[in-house]
C-alpha positions in Angstrom: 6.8 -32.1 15.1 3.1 -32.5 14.5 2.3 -30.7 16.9 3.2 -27.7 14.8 0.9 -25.7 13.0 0.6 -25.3 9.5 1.2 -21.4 8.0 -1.3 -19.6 6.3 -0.1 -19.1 2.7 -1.5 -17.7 -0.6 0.3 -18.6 -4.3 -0.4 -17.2 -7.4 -0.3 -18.6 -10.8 0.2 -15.2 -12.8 -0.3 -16.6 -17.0 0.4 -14.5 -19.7 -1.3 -13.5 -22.9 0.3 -16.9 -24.5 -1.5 -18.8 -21.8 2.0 -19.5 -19.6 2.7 -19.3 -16.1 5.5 -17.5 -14.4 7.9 -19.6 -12.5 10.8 -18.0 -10.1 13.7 -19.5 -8.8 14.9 -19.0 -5.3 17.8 -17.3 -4.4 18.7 -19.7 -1.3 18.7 -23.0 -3.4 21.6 -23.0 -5.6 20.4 -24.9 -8.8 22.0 -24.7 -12.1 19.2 -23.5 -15.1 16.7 -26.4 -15.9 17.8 -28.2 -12.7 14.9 -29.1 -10.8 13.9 -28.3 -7.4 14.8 -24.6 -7.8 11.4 -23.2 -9.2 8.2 -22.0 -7.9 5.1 -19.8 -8.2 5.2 -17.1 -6.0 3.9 -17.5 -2.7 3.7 -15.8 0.8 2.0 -15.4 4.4 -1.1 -14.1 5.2 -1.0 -10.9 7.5 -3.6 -11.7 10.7 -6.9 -10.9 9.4 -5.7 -10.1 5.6 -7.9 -11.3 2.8 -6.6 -13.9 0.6 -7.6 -12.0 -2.4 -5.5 -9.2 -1.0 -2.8 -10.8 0.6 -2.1 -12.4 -3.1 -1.9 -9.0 -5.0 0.3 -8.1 -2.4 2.8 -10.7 -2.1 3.0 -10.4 -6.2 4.7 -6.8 -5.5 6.6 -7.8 -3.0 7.9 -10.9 -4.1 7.8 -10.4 -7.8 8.0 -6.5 -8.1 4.6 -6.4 -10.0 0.7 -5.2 -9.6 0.0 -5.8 -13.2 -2.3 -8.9 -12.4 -6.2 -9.4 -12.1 -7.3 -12.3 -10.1 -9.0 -14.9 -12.7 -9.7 -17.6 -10.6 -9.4 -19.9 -7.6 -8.7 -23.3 -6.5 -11.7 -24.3 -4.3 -9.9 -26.1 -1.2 -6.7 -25.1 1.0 -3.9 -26.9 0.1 -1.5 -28.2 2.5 2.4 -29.3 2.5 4.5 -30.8 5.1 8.3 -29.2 5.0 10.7 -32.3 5.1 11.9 -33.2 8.6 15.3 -31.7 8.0 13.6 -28.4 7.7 11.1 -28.6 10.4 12.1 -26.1 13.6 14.7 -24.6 10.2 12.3 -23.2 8.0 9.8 -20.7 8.3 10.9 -19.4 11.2 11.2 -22.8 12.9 7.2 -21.7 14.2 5.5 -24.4 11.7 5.3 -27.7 10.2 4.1 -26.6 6.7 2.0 -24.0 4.9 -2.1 -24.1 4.4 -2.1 -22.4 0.8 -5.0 -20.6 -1.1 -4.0 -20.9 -4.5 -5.3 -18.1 -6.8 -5.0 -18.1 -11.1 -4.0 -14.3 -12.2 -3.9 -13.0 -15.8 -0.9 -10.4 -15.9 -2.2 -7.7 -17.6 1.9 -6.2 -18.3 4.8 -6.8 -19.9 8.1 -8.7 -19.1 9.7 -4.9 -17.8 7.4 -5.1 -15.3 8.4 -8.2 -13.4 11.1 -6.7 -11.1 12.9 -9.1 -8.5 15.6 -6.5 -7.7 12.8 -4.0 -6.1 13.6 -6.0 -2.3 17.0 -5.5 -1.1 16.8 -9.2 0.4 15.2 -10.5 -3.1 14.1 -14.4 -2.6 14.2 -15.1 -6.3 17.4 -14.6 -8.7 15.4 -15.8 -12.0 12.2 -16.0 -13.6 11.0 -17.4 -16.4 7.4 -18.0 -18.2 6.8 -21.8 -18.6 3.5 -24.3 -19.6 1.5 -24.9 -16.4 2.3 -28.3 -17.1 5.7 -28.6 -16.1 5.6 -27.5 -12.8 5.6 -30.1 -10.8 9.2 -31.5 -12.3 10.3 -28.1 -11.4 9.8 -28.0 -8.4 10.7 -29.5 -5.3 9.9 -32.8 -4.3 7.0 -31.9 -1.3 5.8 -29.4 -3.5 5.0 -31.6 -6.2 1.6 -32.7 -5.4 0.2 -29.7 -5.0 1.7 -28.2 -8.1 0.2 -31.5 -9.6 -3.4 -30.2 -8.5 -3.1 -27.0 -9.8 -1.6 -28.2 -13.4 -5.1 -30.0 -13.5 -7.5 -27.4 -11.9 -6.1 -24.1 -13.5 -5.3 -25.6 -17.3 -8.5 -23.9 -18.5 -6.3 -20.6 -17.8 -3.2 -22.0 -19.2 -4.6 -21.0 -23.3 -3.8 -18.2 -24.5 -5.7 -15.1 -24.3 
């Protein structure tokens, strides 16, 4: 399934003061606590001619229930992920073979009230957590890993705290 095109994505790294990332776990992927493959950063589609910039802030309340972030930074190049084959034609609405992803670094400037996954009445997380940037990619699953492991690398100058 190639021949499929990849989605247009954004993700955000939202840190806190202490310089940790917040990490969600979906809903659809029943994990136990601490078992990986669960987690994630939030993450969502790009509307047809929607600015990254924008389209992060706004997946962040949708997804996350929370506009308390300022964009801080960027990772310079798209990022792209194949779904496993098993998924292909499954996931994402069966239209694509993976996601093209803008990855943007956010400072939430709230607190832990404001993070709200019951605000959607079909929420796609059932947890959240704040975590070190570093673990990510053991938390997440398997063909997510590399790019988490790019991001732990070129966003650790956000993950201090501040």
């Amino acid at each position: 399934m190639t021949d499929l095109p990849y989605r247009p994505n954004v993700g955000a790294a939202l840190f806190n003061r202490a310089g940790q990332v917040l990490i969600a776990r979906r809903a659809d992927l029943p994990n136990a606590e601490g078992t990986p493959g669960g987690w994630q950063l939030p993450q969502g589609g790009i509307d047809a001619a929607e600015d990254p910039r924008a389209a992060v802030l706004r997946e962040l309340q949708e997804e996350i229930g929370t506009g308390a972030a300022t964009i801080i930074g960027e990772h310079p190049d798209w990022l792209t992920y194949d779904l496993p084959p098993a998924l292909i034609g499954k996931a994402l609405g069966g239209r694509y073979r993976g996601q093209r992803q803008r990855w943007f670094a956010l400072r939430f400037n709230g607190d832990d009230r404001d993070v709200r996954l019951d605000l959607d009445p079909h929420p796609e997380f059932d947890a959240w957590r704040w975590a070190p940037l570093a673990d990510l990619p053991n938390l997440a699953v398997a063909f997510k890993r590399p790019i988490y492991e790019t991001l732990a690398t070129s966003f650790a100058r956000f993950a201090v705290p501040g």
